[in-house]
C-alpha positions in Angstrom: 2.2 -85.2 -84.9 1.2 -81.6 -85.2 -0.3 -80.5 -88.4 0.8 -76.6 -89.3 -1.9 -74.5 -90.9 -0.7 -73.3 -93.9 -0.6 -68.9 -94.9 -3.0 -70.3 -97.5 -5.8 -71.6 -95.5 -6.1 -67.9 -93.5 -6.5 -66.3 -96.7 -10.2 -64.1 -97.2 -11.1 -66.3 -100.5 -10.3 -69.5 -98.3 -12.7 -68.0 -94.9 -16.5 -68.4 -94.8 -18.2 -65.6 -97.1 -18.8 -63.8 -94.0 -14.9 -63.5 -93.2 -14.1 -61.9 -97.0 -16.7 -59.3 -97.3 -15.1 -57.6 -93.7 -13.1 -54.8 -94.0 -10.4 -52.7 -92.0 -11.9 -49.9 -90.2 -10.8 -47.0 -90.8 -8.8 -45.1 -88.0 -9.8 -41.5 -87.2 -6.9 -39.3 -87.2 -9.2 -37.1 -84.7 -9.9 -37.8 -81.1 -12.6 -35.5 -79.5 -12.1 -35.0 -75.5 -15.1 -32.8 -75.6 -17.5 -34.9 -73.6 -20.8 -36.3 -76.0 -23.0 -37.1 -73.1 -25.7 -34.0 -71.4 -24.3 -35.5 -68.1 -20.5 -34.4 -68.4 -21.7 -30.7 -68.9 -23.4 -31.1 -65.5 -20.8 -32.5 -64.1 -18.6 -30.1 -65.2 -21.3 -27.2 -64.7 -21.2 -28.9 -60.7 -17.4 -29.0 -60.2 -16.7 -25.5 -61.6 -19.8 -24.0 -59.0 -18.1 -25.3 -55.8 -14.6 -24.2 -56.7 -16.4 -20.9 -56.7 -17.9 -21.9 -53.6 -14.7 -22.6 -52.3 -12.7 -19.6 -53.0 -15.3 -17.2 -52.4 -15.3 -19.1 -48.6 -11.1 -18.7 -48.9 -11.4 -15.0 -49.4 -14.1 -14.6 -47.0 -12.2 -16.1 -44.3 -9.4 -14.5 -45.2 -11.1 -10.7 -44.8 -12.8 -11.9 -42.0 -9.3 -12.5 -40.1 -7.6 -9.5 -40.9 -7.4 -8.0 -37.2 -5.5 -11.5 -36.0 -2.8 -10.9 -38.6 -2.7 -6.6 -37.6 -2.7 -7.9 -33.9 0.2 -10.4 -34.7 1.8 -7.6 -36.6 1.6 -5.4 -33.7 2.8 -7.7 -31.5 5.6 -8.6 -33.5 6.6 -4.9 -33.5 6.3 -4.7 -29.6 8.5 -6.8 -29.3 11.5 -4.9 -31.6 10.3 -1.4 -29.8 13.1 0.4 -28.7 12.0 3.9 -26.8 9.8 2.3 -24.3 10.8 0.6 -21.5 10.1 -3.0 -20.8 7.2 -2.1 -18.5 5.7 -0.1 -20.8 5.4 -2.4 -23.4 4.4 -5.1 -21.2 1.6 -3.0 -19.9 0.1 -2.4 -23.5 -0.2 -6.1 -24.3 -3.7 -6.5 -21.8 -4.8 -3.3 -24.3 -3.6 -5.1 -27.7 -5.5 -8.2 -25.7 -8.6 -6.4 -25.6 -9.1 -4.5 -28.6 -8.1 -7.9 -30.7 -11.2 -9.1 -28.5 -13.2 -5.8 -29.2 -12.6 -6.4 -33.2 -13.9 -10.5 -32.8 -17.0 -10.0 -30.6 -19.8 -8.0 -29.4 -19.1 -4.9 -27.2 -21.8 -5.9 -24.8 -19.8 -9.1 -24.7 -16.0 -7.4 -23.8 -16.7 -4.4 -22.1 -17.9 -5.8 -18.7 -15.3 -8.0 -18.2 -12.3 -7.4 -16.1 -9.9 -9.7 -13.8 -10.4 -13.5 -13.1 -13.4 -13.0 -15.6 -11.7 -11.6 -18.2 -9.1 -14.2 -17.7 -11.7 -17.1 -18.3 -13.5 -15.6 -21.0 -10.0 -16.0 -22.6 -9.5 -19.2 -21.7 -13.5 -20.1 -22.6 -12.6 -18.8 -26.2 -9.0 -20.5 -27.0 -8.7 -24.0 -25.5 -4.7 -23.7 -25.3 -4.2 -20.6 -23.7 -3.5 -20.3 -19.6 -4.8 -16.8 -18.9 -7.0 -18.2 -15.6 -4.5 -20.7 -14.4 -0.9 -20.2 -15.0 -0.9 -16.4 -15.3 -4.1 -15.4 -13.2 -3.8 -12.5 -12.6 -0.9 -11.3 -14.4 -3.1 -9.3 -16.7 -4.7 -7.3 -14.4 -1.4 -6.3 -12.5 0.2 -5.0 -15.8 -3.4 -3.5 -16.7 -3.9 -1.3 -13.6 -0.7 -1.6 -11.4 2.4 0.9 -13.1 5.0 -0.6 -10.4 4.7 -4.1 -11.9 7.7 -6.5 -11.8 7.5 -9.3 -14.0 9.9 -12.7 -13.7 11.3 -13.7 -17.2 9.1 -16.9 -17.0 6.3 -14.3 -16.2 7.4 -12.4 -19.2 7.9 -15.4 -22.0 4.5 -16.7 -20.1 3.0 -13.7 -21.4 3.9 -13.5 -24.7 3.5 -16.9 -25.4 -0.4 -16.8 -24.1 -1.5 -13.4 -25.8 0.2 -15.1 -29.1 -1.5 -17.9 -28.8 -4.9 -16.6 -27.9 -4.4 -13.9 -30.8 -3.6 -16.9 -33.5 -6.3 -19.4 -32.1 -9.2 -17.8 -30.6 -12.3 -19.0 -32.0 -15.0 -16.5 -33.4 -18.6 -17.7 -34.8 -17.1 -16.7 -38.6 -14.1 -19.3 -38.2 
């Protein structure tokens, strides 16, 4: 048989006389969520100096690549030109080529170069493009040769790799 404690027996005056002299705390109608501990300021201090760190580093590289996006701009406009002739706008992209490389690195570095060495400098600075083995070549012929003929696989071919190279060339500041 189960014996049922009575309301009576819970009562204060009915507890040890450690139970009736407790009382209800009272409830603060006021929670702080300014931190109380030295450490949360630091903390906080910490986090706010490398989001500065990282958006001065945003904006940094974002200056610093200003010639890709005017060389993909100008590429992109090439490519809508309507008063030159196909040649002639396929025989500017070599110069586009070069003075995108001009803006990225040293003078001393460029200005040598010419042909199969040009061709794997380009290569040697943007893994994915194919200057020195599909298209060898093709960028000295529309460089120096006026009477150039160019397939349409030569042509996309072209594009494609001075895009490419323009986008993901890699520079010291990258």
């Amino acid at each position: 048989m189960m014996t049922t404690i009575g309301l009576e027996s819970l009562r204060p005056e009915n507890v040890t006389p450690l139970m009736s002299s407790l009382s209800e705390p009272s409830i603060s109608g006021h929670i702080s969520w300014v931190p109380n501990a030295p450490g949360w300021y630091w903390l906080l201090f910490l986090l706010f100096c490398f989001a500065l760190y990282r958006i001065y580093l945003f904006v940094q590289n974002y200056l610093s690549n200003t010639y890709r996006r005017a060389a993909l701009i100008e590429l992109e406009h090439f490519t809508l030109q309507e008063p030159l002739s196909e040649k002639e706008q396929y025989q500017k992209l070599p110069q586009l080529l070069r003075r995108t490389a001009l803006y990225a690195f040293p003078r001393s570095d460029i200005a040598p170069l010419t042909g199969i060495a040009w061709e794997k400098w380009l290569d040697d600075h943007c893994t994915k493009s194919q200057f020195s083995t599909e298209i060898s070549g093709l960028l000295s012929q529309l460089a120096y040769s006026p009477t150039a003929t160019l397939t349409e696989e030569n042509k996309h071919a072209i594009l494609d790799n001075v895009a490419l190279w323009i986008k993901h060339h890699e520079v010291s500041h990258d």
